[in-house]
C-alpha positions in Angstrom: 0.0 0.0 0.0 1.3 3.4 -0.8 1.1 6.1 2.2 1.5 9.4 1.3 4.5 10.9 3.0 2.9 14.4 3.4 0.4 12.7 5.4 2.4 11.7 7.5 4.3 14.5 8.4 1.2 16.8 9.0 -2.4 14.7 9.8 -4.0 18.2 9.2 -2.7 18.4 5.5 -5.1 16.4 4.0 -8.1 18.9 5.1 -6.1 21.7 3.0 -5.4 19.8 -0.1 -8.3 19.0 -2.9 -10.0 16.1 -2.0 -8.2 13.1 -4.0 -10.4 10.0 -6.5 -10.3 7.0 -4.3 -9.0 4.2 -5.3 -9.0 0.6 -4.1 -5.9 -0.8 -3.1 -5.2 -4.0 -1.8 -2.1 -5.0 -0.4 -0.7 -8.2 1.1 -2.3 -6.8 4.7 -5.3 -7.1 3.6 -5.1 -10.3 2.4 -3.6 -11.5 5.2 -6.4 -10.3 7.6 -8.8 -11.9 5.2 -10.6 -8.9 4.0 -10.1 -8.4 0.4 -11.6 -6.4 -1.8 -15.5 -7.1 -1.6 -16.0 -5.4 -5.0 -15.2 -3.1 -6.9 -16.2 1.0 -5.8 -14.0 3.5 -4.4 -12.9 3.4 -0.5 -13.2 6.5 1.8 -10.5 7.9 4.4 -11.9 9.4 7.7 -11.8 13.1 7.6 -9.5 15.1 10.3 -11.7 17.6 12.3 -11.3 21.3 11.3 -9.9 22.6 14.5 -8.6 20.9 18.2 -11.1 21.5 20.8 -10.1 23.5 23.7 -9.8 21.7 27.1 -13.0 21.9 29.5 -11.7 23.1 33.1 -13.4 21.8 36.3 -13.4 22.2 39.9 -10.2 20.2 41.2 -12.4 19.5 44.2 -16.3 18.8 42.7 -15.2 18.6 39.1 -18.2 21.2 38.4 -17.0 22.9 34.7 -16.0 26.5 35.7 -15.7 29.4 33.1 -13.1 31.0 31.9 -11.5 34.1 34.2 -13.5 31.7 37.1 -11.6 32.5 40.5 -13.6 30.7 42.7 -16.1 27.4 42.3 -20.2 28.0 42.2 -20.6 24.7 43.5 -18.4 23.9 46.8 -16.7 27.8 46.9 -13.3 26.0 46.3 -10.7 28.4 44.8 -9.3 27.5 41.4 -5.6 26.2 42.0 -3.2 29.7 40.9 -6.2 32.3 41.7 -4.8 33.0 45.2 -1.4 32.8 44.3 -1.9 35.7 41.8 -2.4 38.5 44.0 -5.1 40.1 41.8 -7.1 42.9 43.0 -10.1 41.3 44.5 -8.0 39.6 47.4 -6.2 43.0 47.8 -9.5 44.6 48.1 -10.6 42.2 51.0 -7.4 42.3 52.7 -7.5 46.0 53.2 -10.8 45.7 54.4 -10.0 43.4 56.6 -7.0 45.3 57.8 -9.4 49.1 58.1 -12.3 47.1 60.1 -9.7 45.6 62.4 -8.5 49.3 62.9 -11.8 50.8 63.4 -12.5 47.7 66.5 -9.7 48.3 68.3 -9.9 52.5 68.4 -13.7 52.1 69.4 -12.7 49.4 72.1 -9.3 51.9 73.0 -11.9 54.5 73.2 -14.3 53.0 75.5 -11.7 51.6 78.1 -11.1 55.5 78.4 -14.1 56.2 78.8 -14.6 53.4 81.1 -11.3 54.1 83.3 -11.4 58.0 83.2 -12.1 59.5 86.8 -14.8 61.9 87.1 -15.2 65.0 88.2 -14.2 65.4 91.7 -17.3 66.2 93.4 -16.0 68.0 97.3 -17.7 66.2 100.1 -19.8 68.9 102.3 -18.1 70.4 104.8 -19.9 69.7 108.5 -19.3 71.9 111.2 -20.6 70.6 114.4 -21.6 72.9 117.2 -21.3 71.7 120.3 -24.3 72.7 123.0 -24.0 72.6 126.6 -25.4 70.5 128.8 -28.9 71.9 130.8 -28.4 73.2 133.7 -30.3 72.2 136.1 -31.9 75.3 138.1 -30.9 75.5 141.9 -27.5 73.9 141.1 -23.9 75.6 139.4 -22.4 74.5 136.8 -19.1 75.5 135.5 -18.6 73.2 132.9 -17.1 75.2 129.9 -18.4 74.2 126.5 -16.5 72.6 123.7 -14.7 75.3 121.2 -16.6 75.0 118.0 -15.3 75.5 114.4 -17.1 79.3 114.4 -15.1 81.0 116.9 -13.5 81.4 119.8 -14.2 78.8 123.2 -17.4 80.5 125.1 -18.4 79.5 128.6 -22.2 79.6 129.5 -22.4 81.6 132.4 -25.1 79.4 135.0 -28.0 80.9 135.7 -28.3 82.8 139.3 -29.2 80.0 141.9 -28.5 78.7 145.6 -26.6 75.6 146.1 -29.3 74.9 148.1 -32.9 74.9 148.9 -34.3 77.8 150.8 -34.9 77.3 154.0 -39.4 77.5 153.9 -40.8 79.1 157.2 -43.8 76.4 157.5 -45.7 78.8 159.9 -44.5 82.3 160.0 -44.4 84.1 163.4 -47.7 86.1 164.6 -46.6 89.4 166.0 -48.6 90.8 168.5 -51.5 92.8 167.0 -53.2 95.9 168.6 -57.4 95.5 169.1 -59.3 95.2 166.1 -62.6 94.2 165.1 -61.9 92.1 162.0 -61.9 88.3 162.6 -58.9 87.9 160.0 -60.8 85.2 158.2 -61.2 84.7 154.8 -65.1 85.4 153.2 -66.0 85.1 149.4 -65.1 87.9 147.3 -68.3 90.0 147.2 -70.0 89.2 149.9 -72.1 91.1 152.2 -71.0 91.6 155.8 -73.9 92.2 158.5 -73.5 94.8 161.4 -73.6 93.3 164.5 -73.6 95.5 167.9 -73.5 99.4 167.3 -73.9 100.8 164.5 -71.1 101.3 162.3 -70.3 104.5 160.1 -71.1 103.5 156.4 -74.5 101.6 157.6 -77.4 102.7 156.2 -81.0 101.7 157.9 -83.8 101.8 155.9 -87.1 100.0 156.4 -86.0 97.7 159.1 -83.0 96.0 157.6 -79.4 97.4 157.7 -76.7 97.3 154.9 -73.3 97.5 155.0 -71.6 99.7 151.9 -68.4 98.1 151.0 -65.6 100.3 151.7 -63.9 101.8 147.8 -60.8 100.3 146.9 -57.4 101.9 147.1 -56.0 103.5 143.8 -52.9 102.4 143.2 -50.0 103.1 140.9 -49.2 101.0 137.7 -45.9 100.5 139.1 -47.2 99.9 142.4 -46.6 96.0 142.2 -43.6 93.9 142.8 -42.4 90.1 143.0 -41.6 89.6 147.0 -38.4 87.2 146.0 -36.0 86.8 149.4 -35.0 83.4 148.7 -33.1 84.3 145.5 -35.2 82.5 142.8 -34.0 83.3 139.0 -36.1 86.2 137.6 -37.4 83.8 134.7 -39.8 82.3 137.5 -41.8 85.0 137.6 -44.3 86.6 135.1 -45.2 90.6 135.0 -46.6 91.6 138.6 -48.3 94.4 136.8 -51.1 92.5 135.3 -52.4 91.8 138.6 -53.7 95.1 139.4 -54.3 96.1 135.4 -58.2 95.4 136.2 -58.2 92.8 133.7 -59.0 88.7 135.0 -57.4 87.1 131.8 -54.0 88.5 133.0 -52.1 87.4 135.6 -49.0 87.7 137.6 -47.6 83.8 138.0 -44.9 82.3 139.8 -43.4 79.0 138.9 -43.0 76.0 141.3 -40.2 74.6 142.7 -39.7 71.0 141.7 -37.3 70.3 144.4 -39.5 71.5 147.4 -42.8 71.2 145.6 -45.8 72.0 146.9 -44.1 74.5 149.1 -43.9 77.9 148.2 -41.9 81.0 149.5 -42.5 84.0 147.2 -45.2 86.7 147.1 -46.7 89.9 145.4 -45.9 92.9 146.9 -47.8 96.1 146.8 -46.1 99.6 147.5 -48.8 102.2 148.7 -45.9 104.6 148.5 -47.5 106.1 151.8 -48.8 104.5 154.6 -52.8 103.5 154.8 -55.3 101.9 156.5 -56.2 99.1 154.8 -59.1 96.7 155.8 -59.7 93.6 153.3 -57.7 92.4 150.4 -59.7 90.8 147.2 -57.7 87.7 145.7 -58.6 86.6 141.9 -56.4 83.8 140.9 -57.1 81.1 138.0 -55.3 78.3 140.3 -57.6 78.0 143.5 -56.2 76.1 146.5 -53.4 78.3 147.5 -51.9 78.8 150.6 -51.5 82.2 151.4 -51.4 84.7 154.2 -51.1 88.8 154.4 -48.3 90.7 155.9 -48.2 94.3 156.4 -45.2 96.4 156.9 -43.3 100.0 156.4 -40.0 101.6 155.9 -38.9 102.7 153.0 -38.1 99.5 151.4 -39.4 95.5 151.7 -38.0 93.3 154.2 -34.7 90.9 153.6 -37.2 87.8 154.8 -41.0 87.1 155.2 -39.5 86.0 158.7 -37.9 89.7 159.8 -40.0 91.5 162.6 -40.7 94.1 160.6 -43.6 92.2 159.0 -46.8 92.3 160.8 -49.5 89.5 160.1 -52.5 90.9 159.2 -54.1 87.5 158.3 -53.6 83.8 159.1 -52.6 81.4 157.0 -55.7 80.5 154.9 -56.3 78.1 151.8 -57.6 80.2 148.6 -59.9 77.3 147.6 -62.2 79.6 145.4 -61.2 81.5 142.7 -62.6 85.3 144.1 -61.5 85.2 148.1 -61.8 88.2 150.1 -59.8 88.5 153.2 -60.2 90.7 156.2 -57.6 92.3 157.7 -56.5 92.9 161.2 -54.8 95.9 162.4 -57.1 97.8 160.3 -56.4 100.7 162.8 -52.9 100.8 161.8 -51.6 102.1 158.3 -49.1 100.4 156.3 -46.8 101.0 153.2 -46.2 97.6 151.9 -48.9 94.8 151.9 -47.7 91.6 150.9 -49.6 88.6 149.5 -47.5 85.6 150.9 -48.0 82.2 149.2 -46.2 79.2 151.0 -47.9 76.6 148.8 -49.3 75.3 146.0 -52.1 73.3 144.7 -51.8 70.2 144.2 -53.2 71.0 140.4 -50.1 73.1 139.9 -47.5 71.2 141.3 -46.5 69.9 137.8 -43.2 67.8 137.2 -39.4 68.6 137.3 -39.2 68.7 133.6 -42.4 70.6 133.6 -42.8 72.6 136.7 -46.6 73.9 137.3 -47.2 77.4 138.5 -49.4 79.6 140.2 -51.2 82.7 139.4 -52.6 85.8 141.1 -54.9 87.4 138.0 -55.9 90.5 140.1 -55.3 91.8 143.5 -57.5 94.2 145.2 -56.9 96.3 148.2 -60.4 98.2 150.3 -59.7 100.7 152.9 -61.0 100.6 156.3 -63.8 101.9 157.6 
């Protein structure tokens, strides 16, 4: 069999040159495999294809096909082997994203430990200033304990308040000097009441139609100032109230004295009443608000009070009585004798008034009243 050389050489020549008659050719091959020539007719060679196909790439890891310029697989997300190695712009892209976002976390999380550890503002605690205060002092007692120095000034020392170191001595009865003849009894009578003659016939009677009245004898002007607090015993001013609003003319005042835990209910204190000259004085009308009230009325003169309800310069002009009303009159003895000062004494309380030693009680005397004599 003859074989074209050119053939050979280049498969692909045959598709460029003119197609060629066939011919039937039968060599000793042929022969030899049996298959001779079955008749006569022209035999045809295989055509070569008119261009090599191009190789199909897959997915080294599914074997999906991929496209051309394909980075990355559709199917599993594998990368195509020599797309990472390249360095192309899409993976520089995502690394400098990368790379910014990392920045931008750790500023924001550098930023709020800052925030987090940062101290803020320094807010001064309030200043206290404590003052000390001194103790009570309990009245009848000294005291000389100084108080502590505060942060305001200077050390101060409260200065106690005037007192004895101890009780007063409290005449239970006082003496009864000797009194000249007199016709009042010296006891005590409701205020307003009418006293009957008895005997002879008295001036200021008056007779008419068989029964006989006494007028009561006008009451004895007296200064404003004309009222005093009869304190001997020492007691601090504080105890007292105004002695003036007991011979204002007006019930809903008073003069008032306060009570003496330590000796309560005994009294020693008293209102005094300067006449300014001497004068007779016959009855005395008591008004108080806190009936029950031991008193008793001393008369006496000189030009000032005396240094004790005990000194023999006072003259009773009453005994000791008990004010259990609220309007008392008293009659006086000595009536013929004329006095300066007339003292109301009080040498006890009722027991109404007593009170406590954290709330001591006191008496009052709203209005005091002096009547001449006849």
């Amino acid at each position: 069999m003859g074989v074209n050389p050119q053939l050979l050489a280049d498969p692909t020549a045959a598709s460029e040159s003119e197609p060629q008659p066939s011919r039937s050719v039968t060599g000793p091959e042929d022969f030899a495999n049996g298959s001779g020539p079955s008749g006569p007719g022209p035999a045809s060679a295989p055509e070569a294809p008119a261009f090599a196909p191009e190789p199909v790439r897959a997915c080294a890891n599914c074997g999906a096909a991929l496209d051309d310029g394909q980075d990355w697989c559709l199917q599993c997300g594998a990368a195509v082997p020599g797309s990472l190695d390249a360095g192309g712009p899409g993976w520089r892209s995502a690394t400098t994203v990368l790379a910014v976002t990392t920045v931008l976390v750790l500023g924001a999380a550098a930023a709020a430990y800052a925030a987090l550890t940062q101290s803020g503002p320094r807010t001064l605690a309030p200043k206290v200033i404590t003052v000390a205060q001194a103790p009570p002092t309990t009245l009848g007692t000294t005291s000389s304990t100084p108080t502590t120095p505060d942060a305001l000034g200077t050390p101060t020392t409260i200065k106690p308040l005037p007192s004895t170191t101890a009780a007063p001595k409290i005449p239970l009865t006082a003496p009864t000097p000797k009194s000249s003849n007199s016709s009042g009894s010296g006891t005590g009578t409701n205020f307003g009441s009418t006293e009957s003659g008895t005997g002879t016939t008295k001036s200021g009677i008056k007779s008419s139609g068989g029964t006989t009245t006494v007028e009561p004898p006008p009451p004895i002007l007296l200064d404003t100032n004309a009222a005093s607090t009869y304190n001997p015993y020492g007691y601090p001013t504080s105890w007292f109230g105004d002695p003036s609003l007991a011979i204002d003319g007006e019930t809903s005042t008073a003069w008032t004295a306060q009570v003496n835990p330590a000796v309560a209910p005994k009294m020693a204190e008293g209102l005094a009443i300067d006449l300014k000259t001497g004068q007779k004085v016959g009855s005395l009308a008591l008004i108080t608000s806190t009936p029950g009230m031991i008193v008793q009325v001393y008369g006496a003169n000189g030009t000032t009070l005396p240094a004790s309800i005990t000194d023999p310069a006072w003259v009773a002009l009453s005994p000791s009585l008990d004010a259990k009303k609220r309007r008392t009159k008293i009659k006086l003895r000595d009536a013929s004798k004329a006095f300066r000062f007339v003292t109301l004494w009080i040498s006890q309380a009722p027991q109404s008034s007593v009170g406590t030693p954290s709330a001591p009680g006191r008496v009052s005397v709203n209005e005091l009243e002096l009547f001449a004599a006849r």
